[in-house]
NUPA-781635 format. One record per atom (N, C-alpha, C): residue number from 1; residue in three letters; x, y, z. Coordinates in steps of 0.05 Angstrom, whole numbers, plus 32768, in hexadecimal, padded with zeros to 4 digits. Example, Ala and Ser with C-alpha at 12.3 -4.5 7.8 and 13.67 -1.06 7.14 Angstrom:
REM residues 2
+-----+---------+------+------+------+
| num | residuo |   c1 |   c2 |   c3 |
+-----+---------+------+------+------+
|   1 |     ALA | 8108 | 7F8E | 809C |
|   1 |     ALA | 80F6 | 7FA6 | 809C |
|   1 |     ALA | 8108 | 7FBE | 809C |
|   2 |     SER | 8101 | 7FD3 | 808E |
|   2 |     SER | 8111 | 7FEB | 808F |
|   2 |     SER | 8102 | 8001 | 809D |
+-----+---------+------+------+------+
END
This chain:
REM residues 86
+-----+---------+------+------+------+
| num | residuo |   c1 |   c2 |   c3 |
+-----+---------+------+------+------+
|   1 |     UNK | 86E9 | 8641 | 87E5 |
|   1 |     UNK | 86EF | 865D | 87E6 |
|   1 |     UNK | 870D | 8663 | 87E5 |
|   2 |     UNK | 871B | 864D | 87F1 |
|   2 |     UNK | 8740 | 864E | 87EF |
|   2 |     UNK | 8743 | 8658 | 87D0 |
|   3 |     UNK | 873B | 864A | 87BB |
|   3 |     UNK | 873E | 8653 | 87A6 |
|   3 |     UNK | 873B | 866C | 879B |
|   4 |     UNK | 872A | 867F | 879D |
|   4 |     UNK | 871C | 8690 | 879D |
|   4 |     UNK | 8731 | 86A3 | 87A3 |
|   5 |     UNK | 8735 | 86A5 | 87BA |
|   5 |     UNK | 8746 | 86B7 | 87C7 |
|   5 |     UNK | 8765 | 86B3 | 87B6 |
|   6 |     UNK | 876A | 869C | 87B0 |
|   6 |     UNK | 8788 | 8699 | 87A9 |
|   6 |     UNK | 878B | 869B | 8780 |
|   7 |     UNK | 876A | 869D | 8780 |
|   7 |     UNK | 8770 | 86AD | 8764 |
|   7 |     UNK | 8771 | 86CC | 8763 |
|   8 |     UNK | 8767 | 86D5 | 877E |
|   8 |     UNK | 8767 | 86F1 | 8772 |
|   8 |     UNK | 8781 | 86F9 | 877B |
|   9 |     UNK | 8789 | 86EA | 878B |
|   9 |     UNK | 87A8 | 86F1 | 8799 |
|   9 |     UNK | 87BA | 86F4 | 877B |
|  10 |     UNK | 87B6 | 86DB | 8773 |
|  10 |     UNK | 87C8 | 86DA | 8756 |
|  10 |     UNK | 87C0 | 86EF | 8741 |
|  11 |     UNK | 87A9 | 86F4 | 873D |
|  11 |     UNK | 87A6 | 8708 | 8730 |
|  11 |     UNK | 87B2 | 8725 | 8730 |
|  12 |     UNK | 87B3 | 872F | 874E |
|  12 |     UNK | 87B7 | 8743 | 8750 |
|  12 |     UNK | 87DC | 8747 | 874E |
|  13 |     UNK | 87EB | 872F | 8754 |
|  13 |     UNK | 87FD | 8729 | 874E |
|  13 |     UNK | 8803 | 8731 | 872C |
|  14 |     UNK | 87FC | 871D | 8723 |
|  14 |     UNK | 87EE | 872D | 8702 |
|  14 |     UNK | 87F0 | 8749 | 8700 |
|  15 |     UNK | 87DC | 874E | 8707 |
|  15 |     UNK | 87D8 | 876D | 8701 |
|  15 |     UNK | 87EF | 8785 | 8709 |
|  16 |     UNK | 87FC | 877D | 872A |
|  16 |     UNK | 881E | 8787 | 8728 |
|  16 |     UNK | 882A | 878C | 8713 |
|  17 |     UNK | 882E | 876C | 8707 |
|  17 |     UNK | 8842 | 876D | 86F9 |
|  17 |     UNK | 8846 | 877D | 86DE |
|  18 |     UNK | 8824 | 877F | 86D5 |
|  18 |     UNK | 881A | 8791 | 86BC |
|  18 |     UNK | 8821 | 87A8 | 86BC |
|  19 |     UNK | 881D | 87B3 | 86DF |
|  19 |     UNK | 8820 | 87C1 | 86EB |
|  19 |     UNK | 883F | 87D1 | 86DA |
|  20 |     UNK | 884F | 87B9 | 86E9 |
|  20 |     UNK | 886C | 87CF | 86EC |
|  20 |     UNK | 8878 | 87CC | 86CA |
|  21 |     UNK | 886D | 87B5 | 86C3 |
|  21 |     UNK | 8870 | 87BD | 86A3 |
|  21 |     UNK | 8867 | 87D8 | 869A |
|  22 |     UNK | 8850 | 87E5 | 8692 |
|  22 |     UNK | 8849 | 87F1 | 8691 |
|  22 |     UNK | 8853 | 8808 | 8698 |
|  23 |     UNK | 8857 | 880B | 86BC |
|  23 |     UNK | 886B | 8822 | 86C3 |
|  23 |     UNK | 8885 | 881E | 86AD |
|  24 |     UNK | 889B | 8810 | 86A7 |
|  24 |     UNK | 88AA | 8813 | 8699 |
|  24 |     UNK | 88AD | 8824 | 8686 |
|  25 |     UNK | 8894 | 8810 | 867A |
|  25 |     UNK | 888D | 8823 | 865C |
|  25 |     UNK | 8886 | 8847 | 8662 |
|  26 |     UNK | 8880 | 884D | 8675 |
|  26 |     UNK | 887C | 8863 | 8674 |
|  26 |     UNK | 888F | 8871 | 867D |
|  27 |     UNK | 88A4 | 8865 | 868F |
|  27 |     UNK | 88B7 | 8874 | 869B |
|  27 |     UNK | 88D3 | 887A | 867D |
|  28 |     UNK | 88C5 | 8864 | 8669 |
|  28 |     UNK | 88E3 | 8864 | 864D |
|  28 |     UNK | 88D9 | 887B | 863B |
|  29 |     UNK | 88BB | 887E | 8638 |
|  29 |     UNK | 88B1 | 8897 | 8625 |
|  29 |     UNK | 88BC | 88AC | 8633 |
|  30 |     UNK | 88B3 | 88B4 | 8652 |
|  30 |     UNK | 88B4 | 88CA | 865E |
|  30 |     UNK | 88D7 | 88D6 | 8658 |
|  31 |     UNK | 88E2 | 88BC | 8656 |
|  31 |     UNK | 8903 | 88C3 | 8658 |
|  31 |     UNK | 890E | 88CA | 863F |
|  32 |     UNK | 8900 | 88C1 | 862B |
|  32 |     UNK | 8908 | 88C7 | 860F |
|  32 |     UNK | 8907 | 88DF | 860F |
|  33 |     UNK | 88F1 | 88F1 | 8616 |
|  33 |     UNK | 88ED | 8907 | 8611 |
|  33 |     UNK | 88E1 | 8917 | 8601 |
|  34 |     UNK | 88D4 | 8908 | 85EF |
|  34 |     UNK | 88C9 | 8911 | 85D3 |
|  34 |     UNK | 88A3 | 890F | 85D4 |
|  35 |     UNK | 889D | 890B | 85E4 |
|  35 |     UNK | 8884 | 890E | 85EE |
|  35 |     UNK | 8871 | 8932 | 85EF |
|  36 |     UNK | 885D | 8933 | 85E0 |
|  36 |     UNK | 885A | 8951 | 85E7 |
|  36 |     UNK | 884F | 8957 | 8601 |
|  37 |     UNK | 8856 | 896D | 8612 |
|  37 |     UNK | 8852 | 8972 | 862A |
|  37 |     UNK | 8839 | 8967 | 863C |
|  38 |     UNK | 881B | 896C | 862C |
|  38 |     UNK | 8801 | 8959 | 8636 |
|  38 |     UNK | 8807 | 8934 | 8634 |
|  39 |     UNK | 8815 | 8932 | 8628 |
|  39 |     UNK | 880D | 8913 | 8625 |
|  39 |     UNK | 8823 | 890D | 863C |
|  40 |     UNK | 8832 | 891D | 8636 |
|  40 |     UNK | 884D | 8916 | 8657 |
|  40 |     UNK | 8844 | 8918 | 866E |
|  41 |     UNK | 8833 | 8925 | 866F |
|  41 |     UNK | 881E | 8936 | 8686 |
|  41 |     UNK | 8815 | 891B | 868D |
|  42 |     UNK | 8806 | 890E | 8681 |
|  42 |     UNK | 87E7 | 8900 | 867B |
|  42 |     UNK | 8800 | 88E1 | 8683 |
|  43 |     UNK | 8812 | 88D3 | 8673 |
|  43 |     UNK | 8827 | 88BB | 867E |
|  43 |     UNK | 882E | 88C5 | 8692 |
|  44 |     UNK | 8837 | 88E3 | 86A5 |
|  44 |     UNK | 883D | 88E0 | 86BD |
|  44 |     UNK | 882A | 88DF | 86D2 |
|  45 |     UNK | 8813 | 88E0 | 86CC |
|  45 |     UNK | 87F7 | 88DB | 86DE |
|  45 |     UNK | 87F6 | 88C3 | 86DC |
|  46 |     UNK | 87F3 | 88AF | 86CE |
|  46 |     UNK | 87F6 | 8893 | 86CA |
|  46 |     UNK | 8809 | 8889 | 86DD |
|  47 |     UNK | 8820 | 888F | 86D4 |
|  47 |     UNK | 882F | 8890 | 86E0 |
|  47 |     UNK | 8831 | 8889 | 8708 |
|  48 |     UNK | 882A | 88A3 | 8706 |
|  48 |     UNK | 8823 | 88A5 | 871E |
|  48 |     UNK | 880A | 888E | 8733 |
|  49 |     UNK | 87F4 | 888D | 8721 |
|  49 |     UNK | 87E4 | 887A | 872C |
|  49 |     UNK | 87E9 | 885A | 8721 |
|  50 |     UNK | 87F8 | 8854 | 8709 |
|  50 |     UNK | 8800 | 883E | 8715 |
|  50 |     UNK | 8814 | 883A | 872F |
|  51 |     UNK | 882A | 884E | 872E |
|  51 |     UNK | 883B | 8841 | 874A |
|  51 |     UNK | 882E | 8847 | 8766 |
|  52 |     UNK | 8813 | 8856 | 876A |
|  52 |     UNK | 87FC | 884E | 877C |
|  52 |     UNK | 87F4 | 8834 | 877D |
|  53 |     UNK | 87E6 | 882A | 876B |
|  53 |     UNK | 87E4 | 8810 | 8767 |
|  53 |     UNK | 87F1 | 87FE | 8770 |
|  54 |     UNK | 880A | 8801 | 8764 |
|  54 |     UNK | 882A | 87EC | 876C |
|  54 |     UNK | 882B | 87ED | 878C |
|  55 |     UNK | 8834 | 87FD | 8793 |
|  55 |     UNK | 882A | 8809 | 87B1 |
|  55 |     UNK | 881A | 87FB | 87C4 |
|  56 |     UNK | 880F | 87FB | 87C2 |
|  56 |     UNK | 87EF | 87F2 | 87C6 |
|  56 |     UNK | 87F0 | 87D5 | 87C7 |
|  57 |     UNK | 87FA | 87CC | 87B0 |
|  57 |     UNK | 87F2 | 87AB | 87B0 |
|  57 |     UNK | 8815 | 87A1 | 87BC |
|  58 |     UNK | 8822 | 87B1 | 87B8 |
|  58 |     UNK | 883B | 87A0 | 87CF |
|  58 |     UNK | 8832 | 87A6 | 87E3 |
|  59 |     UNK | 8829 | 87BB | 87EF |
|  59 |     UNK | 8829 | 87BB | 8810 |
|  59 |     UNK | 8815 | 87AA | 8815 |
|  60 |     UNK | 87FB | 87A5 | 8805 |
|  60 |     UNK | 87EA | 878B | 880C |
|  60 |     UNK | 87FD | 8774 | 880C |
|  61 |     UNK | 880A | 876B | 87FB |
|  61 |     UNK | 8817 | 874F | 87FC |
|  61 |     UNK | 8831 | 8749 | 8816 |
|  62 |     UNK | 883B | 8769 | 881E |
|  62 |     UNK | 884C | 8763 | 882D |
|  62 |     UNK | 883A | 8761 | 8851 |
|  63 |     UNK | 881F | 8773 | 8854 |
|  63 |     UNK | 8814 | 876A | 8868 |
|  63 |     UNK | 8806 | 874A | 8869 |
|  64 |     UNK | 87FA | 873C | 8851 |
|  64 |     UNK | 87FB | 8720 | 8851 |
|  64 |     UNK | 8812 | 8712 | 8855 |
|  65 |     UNK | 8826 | 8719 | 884F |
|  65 |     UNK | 8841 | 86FE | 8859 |
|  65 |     UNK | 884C | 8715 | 8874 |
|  66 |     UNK | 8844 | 871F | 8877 |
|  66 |     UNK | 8845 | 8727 | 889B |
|  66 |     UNK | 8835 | 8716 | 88A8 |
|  67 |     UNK | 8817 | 870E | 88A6 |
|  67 |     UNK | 8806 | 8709 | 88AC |
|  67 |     UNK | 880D | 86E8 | 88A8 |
|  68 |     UNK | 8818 | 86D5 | 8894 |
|  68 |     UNK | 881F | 86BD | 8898 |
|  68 |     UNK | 8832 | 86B0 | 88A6 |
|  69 |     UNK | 8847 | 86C9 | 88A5 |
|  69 |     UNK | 8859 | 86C6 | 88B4 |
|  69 |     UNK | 884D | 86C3 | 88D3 |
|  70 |     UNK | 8840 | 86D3 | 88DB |
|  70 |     UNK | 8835 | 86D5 | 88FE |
|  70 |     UNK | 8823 | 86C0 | 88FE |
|  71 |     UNK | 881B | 86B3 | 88EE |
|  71 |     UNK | 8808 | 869F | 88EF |
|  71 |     UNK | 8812 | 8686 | 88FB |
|  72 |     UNK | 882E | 8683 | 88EA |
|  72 |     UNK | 8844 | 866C | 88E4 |
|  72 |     UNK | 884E | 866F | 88F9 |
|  73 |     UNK | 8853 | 8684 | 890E |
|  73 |     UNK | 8862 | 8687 | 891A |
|  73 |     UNK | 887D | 8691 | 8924 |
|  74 |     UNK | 887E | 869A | 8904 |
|  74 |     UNK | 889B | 86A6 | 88FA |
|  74 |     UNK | 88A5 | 86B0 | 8908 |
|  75 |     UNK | 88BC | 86BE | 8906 |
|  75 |     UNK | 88C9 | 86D5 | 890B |
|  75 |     UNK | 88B8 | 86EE | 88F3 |
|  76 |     UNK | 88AD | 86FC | 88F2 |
|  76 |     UNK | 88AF | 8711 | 88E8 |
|  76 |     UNK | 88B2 | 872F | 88E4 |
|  77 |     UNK | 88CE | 872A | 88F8 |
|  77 |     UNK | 88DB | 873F | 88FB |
|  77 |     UNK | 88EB | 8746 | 88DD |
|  78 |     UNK | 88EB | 8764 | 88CB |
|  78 |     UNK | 88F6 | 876C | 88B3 |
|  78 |     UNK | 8916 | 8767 | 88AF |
|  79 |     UNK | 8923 | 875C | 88A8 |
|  79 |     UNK | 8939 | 875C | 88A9 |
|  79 |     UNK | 894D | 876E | 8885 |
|  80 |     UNK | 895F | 877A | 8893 |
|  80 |     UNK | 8968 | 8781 | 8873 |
|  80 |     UNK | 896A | 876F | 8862 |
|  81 |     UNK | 8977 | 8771 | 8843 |
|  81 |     UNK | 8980 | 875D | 8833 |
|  81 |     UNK | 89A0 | 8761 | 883D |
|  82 |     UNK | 89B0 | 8748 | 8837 |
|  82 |     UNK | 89CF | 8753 | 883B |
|  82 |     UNK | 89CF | 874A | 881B |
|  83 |     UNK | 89D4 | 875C | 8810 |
|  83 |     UNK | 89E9 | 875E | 87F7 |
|  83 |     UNK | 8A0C | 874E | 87F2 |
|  84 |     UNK | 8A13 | 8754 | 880C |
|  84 |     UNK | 8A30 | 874D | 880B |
|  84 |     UNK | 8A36 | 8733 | 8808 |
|  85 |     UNK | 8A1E | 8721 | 880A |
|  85 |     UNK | 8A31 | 870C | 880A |
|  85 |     UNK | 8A34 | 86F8 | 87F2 |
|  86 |     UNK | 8A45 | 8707 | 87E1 |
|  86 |     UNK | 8A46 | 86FB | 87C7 |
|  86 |     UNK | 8A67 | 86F4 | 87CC |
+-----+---------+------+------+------+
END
């Protein structure tokens, strides 16, 4: 069953990524501008329910590595990123 579970994990990983492809593509038509008003309508509904989607499957992935973390014993307390230290 390990398997099972860690294909659909990967899958849906997958499907993200189609995901924010996808958003792109719609966010470069919408910007062009040359779209007639229904079909702009119709890519910003898309739009919209893919980054539901997106949504959706990060906050699942980030309550699983919450959840490995407390398992492991972690710390998983959120910490910022530091940027600065380049």
């Amino acid at each position: 069953m390990a398997a099972a579970g860690s294909r659909k994990t990967k899958e849906k990983a997958i499907d993200l990524e189609k995901a924010l492809g996808e958003l792109e593509t719609l966010v470069d038509e919408l910007e062009r501008g040359d779209l007639p008003l229904d079909k702009a309508l119709k890519q910003f509904e898309k739009g919209v329910a893919l980054t539901r989607d997106c949504e959706a499957a990060l906050t699942a992935a980030e309550r699983k590595v919450e959840l490995l973390m407390a398992d492991a014993g972690l710390d998983d307390t959120p910490k910022p990123f530091d940027d600065d230290e380049d």
